[in-house]
C-alpha angles and dihedrals in degrees: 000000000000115000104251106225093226090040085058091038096053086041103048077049093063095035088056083050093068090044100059082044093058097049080053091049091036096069084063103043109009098186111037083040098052092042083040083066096042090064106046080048100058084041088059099045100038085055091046104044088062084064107031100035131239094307094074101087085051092059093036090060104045087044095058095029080061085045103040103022080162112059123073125228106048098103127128091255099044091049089053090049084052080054091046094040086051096047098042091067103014096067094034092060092048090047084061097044089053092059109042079055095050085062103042093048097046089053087027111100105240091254095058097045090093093055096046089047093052082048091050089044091051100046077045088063098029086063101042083049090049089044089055099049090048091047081049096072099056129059126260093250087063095040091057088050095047097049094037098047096032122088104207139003094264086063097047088048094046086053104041089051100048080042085062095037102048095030090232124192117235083252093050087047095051085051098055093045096054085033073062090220092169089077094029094055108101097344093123125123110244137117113246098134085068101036103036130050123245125307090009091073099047088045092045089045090051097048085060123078128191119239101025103209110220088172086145086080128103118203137167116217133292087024109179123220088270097060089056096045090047094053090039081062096038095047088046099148089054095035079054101050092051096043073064128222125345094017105134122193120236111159156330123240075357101203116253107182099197112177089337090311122134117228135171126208105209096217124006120188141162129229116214094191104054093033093243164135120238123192116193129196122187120211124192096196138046128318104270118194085229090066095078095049095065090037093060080048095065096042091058089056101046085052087061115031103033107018120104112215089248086072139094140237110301114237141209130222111189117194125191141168089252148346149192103229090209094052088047097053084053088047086056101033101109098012111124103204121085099254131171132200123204137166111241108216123183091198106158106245104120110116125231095232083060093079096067095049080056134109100236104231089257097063089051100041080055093054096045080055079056105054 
């Protein structure tokens, strides 16, 4: 349909209206306000290109670049990634919202259809409101990686709350998402529904990831356990950031004297999260059922020798070069200590840029001086 030149005129009014709106707002809440704009402007836009075609971004932009010269933001990119920002929720939550009415009005008795469509329509609402406020928390530079990167809702949720969480820098973010954490978080085999009380289980199995990527090391050929466990120590602040948040480094073949027996833990830390120990072993081979054996062994130790009674349960993280998960549940099955199995994998995908947005090894080696 062909843009009337009164009815734009009337709309860009009211659209540098709420521009104006927002640099008043701004000076309050710089960020939610500004992300606030964005997506009634994507809203506006997204409703009127349907009516006006695909030019009208082209003419928006030069018509409030004339009227606010000033102001970023306003350019024709950025106004298509505010489309873009607003679709990308916006549909999928109706989508939702279609379906979840398709089968309650299909079971639903034809006098109670009405109700059950005002209830879908509210929870509609009560979730792009919810949506808002959450897109509202984290700059637009990580919105616009997380909707354009993500491929679903449920992604772009999962990484905007873990970027609150976690205060992640555009660069850390970027990481996380090619590192595809989303499918990677809690996805490890163990057995802490069996071995830790409610919500301690669904919070340690969600600590954990499967594979880990360790993808900063460099090794030759041929490279021995040692040699992983040496360059995990010597790349921290890395090994840190992947282990994930709350992981606190405590020592390497960490010393265990059982009935004058020497043993040596490859990697000890603490969580401060879960209140915890967390004994790591690193295998360069296959997972062998064995493995779990040795590795309840040292729990058990940890939970006696070194374990204050405010802690909590110690766990194990076994990572080895590969696994059958079958064969790992089985492994697991009666075993009595909260232990998890990962896959550890050194594909190539951190960024350059990363480097600069890291803790050097000295300044968390301080702060470990400092726990």
């Amino acid at each position: 349909m062909k843009m009337q030149k009164q009815e734009y005129s009337n709309w860009i009014v009211e659209l540098k209206s709420k521009v104006r709106s927002s640099q008043i707002k701004a000076a309050l809440a710089v960020n939610s306000a500004l992300i606030h704009f964005y997506w009634e402007l994507g809203n506006m836009i997204a409703e009127k290109e349907n009516v006006w075609g695909s030019k009208l971004i082209e003419q928006v932009a030069k018509d409030l670049k004339d009227e606010f010269p000033e102001i970023k933001g306003l350019s024709r990119t950025n106004i298509f990634n505010c489309k873009q920002f607003y679709n990308f929720y916006y549909l999928q939550i109706v989508q939702q919202a279609v379906g979840l009415l398709k089968n309650e009005t299909e079971k639903t008795p034809v006098e109670l259809v009405q109700q059950a469509v005002e209830q879908i329509q509210n929870k509609e609402n009560e979730q792009l409101t919810f949506v808002q406020q959450l897109v509202g928390q984290i700059p637009w530079g990580h919105n616009i990686f997380i909707f354009t990167k993500s491929k679903n809702i449920n992604e772009a949720l999962f990484y905007i709350q873990k970027t609150i969480e976690n205060n992640w820098s555009r660069n850390v973010l970027d990481l996380q998402i090619k590192s595809d954490l989303y499918n990677r978080q809690g996805k490890s085999i163990n057995n802490f529904k069996n071995t830790l009380p409610e919500p301690f289980s669904d919070l340690a199995n969600q600590t954990l990831k499967d594979p880990y990527i360790f993808d900063f090391l460099t090794l030759s050929e041929g490279f021995k356990e040692k040699d992983i466990e040496k360059q995990l120590v010597t790349h921290i602040s890395k090994f840190l950031l992947e282990l994930g948040k709350g992981f606190a480094f405590i020592g390497q073949q960490y010393h265990l004297e059982i009935a004058q027996n020497d043993y040596y833990i490859d990697l000890l830390f603490y969580h401060t999260k879960l209140k915890c120990y967390v004994v790591i072993e690193l295998k360069n081979t296959k997972f062998m059922p064995e493995y779990a054996g040795k590795l309840n062994f040292y729990l058990s130790a940890v939970d006696s020798l070194i374990k204050d009674e405010s802690d909590n349960a110690t766990i194990g993280i076994l990572l080895c070069k590969d696994k059958n998960n079958i064969e790992a549940e089985f492994a697991l099955r009666d075993v009595n200590k909260p232990i998890g199995i990962s896959e550890i994998n050194f594909t190539e995908i951190v960024p350059d840029n990363l480097k600069s947005s890291l803790p050097t090894i000295e300044e968390i080696e301080a702060e470990f001086k400092t726990i």
